[in-house]
N, C-alpha and C positions, 0 to 999 in steps of 0.2 A: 451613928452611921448616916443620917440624913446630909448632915452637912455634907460630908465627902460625897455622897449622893448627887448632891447637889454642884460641887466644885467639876467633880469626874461629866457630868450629862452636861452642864452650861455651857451655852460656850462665853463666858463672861471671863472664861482665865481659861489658858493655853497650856499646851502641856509643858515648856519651860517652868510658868509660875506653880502646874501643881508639882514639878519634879522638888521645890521650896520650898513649895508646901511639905514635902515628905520628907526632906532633908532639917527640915526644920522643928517640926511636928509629929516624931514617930508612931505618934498613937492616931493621927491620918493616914499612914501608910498601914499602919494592920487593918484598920477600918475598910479600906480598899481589898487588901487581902481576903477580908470576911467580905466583901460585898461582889469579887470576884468570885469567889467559891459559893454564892448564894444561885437562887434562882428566880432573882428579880433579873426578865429579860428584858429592854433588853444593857439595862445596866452594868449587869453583870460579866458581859464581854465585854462590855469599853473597859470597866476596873482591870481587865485580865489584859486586853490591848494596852492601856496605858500602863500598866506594871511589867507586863515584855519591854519596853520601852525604856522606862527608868534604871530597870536591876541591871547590878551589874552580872557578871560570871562567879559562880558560884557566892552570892552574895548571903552571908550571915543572916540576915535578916528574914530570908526566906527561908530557910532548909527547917524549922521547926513545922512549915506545915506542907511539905514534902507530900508526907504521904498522903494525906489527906488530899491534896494538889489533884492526885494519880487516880485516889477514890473517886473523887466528885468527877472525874471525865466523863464515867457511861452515861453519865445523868445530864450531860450539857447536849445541847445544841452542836452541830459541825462547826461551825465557825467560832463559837468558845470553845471546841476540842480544841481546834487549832490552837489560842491563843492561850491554853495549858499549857500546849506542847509545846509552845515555845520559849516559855518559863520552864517548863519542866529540861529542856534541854537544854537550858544556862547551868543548871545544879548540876554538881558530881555529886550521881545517886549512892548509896548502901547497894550490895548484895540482894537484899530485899524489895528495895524500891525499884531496883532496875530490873525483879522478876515481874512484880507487878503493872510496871511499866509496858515491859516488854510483853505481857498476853492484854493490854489493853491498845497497845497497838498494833497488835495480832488481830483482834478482834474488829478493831478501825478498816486496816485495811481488807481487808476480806470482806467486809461489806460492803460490796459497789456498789451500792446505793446511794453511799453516802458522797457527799460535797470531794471531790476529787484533791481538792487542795488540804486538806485537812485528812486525805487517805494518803497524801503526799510526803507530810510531814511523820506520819506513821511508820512509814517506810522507811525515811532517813533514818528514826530510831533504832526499826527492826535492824540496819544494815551498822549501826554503828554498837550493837552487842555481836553482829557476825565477828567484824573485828576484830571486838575486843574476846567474844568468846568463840573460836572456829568452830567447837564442835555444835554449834545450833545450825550450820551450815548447811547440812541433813536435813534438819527439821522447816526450814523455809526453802527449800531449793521450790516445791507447789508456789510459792505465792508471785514467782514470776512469769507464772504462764499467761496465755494469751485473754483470758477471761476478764482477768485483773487490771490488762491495760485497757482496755474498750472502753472504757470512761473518761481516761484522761485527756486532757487538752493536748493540742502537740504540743504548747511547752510544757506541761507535765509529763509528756512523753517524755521529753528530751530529758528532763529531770530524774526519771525511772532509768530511761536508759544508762544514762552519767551512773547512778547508783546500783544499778544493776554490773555494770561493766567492773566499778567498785570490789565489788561482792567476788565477783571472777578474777579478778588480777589475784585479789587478797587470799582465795582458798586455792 
């Protein structure tokens, strides 16, 4: 894992040469994988930034650590939530992974305390099981009251509201 350690923090290679690096060398791309899911910071979110970057849409490669992916969030930093979440939101989840998904970013955004951008991405999540499952409709109508947005930037405002409006066209 050092090496990849080493390739992902240097800036001696770009993310082009490490995306060749992975295309080429699958056993550096799990390395990443495990050095994302670690808790060397702040390592650990570049692996996870620069793997949003590379994967594709629901890419093979990733879905074996899936859940693990959704585990290891409470335990990260905001700005590695985020960049879970945004791996997490390339995969088409299981039944399963999208319950546990979905009460981990129940639990995101509901904490205003945390990093607004990263309670941001939470929300997309929460509003794209609304979608896909209406009757949760009920169960989050609370998470758009006025409490929840006091923290966001205005464009994360704009951002809520866009997703908010969302939620109301769709139910």
């Amino acid at each position: 894992m050092r090496d990849t350690l080493n390739y992902i923090l240097s800036g001696r290679i770009n993310r082009s040469q490490l995306f060749l690096l992975f295309d080429t060398y699958p056993e550096k791309l799990e390395e990443a994988i495990l050095l994302a899911l670690s808790n060397k910071h702040p390592y650990a979110w570049r692996a996870s930034w620069i793997l949003g970057h590379y994967m594709k849409r629901n890419d093979p490669r990733f879905l074996e650590y899936t859940t693990v992916l959704i585990k290891a969030i409470r335990f990260k930093k905001d700005g590695h939530q985020r960049e879970l979440l945004k791996i997490l939101q390339k995969l088409d989840l299981n039944d399963d992974n999208e319950g546990l998904l979905f009460d981990e970013c129940m639990t995101i955004w509901e904490s205003i305390n945390k990093s607004p951008s990263v309670r941001i991405f939470a929300f997309k999540f929460i509003v794209d099981m609304v979608k896909k499952y209406p009757e949760l409709n009920n169960e989050i109508k609370h998470l758009t009251q006025s409490q929840y947005q006091e923290t966001l930037s205005p464009g994360l405002l704009r951002s809520f509201e866009r997703l908010n409006s969302e939620l109301v066209r769709f139910t």
